[in-house]
C-alpha positions as CSV (number, residue, x, y, z in Angstrom):
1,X,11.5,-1.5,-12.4
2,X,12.5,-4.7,-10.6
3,X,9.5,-5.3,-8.7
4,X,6.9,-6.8,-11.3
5,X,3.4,-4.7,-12.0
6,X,1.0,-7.4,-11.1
7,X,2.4,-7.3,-7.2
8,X,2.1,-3.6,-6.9
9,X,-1.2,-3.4,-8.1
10,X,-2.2,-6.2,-6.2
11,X,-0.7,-3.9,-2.8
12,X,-2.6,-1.3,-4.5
13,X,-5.6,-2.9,-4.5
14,X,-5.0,-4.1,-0.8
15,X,-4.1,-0.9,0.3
16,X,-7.4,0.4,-1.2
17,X,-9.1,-2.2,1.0
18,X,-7.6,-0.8,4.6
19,X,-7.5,2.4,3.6
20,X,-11.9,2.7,3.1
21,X,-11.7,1.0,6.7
22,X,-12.2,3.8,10.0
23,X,-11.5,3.6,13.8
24,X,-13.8,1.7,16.3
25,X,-16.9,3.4,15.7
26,X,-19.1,1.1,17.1
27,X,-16.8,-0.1,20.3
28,X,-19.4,-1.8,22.0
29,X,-20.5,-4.1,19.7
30,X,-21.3,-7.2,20.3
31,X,-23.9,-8.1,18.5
32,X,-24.0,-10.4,15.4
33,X,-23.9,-8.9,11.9
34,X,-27.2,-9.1,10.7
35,X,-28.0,-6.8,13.8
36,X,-25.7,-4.2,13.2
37,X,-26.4,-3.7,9.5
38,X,-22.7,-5.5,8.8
39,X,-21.2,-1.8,9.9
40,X,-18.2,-3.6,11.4
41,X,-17.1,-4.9,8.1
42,X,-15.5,-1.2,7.6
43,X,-14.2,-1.2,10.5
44,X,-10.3,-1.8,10.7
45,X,-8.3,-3.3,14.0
46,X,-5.3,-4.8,15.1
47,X,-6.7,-8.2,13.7
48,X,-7.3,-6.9,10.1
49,X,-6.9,-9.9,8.1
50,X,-6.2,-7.3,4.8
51,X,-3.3,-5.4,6.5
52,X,-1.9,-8.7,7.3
53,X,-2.0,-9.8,3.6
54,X,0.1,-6.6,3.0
55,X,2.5,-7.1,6.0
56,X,3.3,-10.4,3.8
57,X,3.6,-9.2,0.4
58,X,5.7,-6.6,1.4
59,X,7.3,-9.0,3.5
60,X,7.8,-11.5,1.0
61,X,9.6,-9.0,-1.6
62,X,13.5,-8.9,-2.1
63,X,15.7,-5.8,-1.6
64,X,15.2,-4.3,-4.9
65,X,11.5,-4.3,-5.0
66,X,10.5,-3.1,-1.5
67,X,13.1,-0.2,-2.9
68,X,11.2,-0.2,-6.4
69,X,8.2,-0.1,-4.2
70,X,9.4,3.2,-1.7
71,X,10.7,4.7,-4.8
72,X,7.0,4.6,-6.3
73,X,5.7,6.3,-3.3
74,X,8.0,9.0,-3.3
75,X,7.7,9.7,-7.0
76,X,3.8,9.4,-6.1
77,X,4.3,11.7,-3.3
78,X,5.7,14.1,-5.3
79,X,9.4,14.0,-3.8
80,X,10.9,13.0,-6.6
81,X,10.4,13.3,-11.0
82,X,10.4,10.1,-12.9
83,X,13.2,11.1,-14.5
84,X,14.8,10.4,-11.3
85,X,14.0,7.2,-10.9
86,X,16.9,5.9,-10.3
87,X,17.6,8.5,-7.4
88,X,14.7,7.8,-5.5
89,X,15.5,3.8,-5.6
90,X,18.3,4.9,-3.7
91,X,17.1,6.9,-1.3
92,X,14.3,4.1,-0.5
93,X,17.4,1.6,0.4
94,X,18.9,4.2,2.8
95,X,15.8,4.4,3.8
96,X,14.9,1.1,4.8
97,X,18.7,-0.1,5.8
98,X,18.3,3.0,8.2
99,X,15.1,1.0,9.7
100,X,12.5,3.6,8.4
101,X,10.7,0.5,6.2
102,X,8.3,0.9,3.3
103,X,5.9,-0.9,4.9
104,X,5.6,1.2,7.6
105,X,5.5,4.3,5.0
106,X,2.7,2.5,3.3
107,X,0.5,1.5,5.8
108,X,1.3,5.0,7.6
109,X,0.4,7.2,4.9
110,X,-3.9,7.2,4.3
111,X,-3.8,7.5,0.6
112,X,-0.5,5.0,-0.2
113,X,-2.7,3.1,-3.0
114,X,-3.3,6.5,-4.3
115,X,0.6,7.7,-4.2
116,X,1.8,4.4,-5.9
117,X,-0.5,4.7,-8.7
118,X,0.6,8.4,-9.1
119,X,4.0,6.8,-9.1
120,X,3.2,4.3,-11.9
121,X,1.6,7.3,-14.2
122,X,4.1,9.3,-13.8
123,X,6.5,7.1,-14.9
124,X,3.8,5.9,-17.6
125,X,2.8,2.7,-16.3
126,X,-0.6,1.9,-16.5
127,X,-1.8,-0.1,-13.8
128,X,-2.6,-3.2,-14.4
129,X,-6.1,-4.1,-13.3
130,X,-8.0,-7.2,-12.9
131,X,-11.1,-8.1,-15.6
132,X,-14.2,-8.1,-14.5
133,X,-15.7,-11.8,-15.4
């Protein structure tokens, strides 16, 4: 893989954070916090700060790791074996020099932080979580 472990499971973990978020369930607030009960913390929009942070990450990756990245997906998904890795890297740069990114496969499919860690085990890569202090 040419995309290093730490930055996937760091878009795992960011993933995990939009993807617990819902729609506008509370459309008229406008009170404060403390008011609501803090309900509008789970509560994603256009403005999410988290999906932003993803945006960039994926952003800031190079050719082969946004492919290493799609190819994780798909293997997650369940469109392709590990033992055609090599295949679906492939298919994720036709993929995304066609204009259909990863990132728009990521944040368009609701379990994506789940798919790329199905990736990772199937290929037998434990992900690479952060200690608890």
């Amino acid at each position: 893989m040419d995309i290093a472990l730490d930055k996937v499971t760091e878009i795992i973990l960011r993933l995990r954070a939009v993807e617990v978020k819902e729609g506008a369930t509370d459309p008229d607030s406008g009170s404060n916090p403390t008011d609501d009960g803090s309900i509008d913390i789970l509560v994603g929009g256009t403005d999410d700060a988290t999906e932003q942070e993803i945006r960039s990450m994926v952003a800031g990756l190079n050719e082969d790791e946004r492919a290493d990245l799609g190819a994780l997906l798909y293997i997650g998904r369940g469109d392709y074996e590990a033992a055609e890795w090599r295949t679906a890297v492939d298919f994720a740069k036709e993929r995304e020099a066609a204009g259909d990114t990863v990132m728009r496969e990521l944040l368009g499919t609701p379990d994506g932080a789940s798919l790329l860690e199905e990736g990772l085990d199937a290929l037998g890569i434990p992900m690479d979580t952060p200690e608890a202090p």
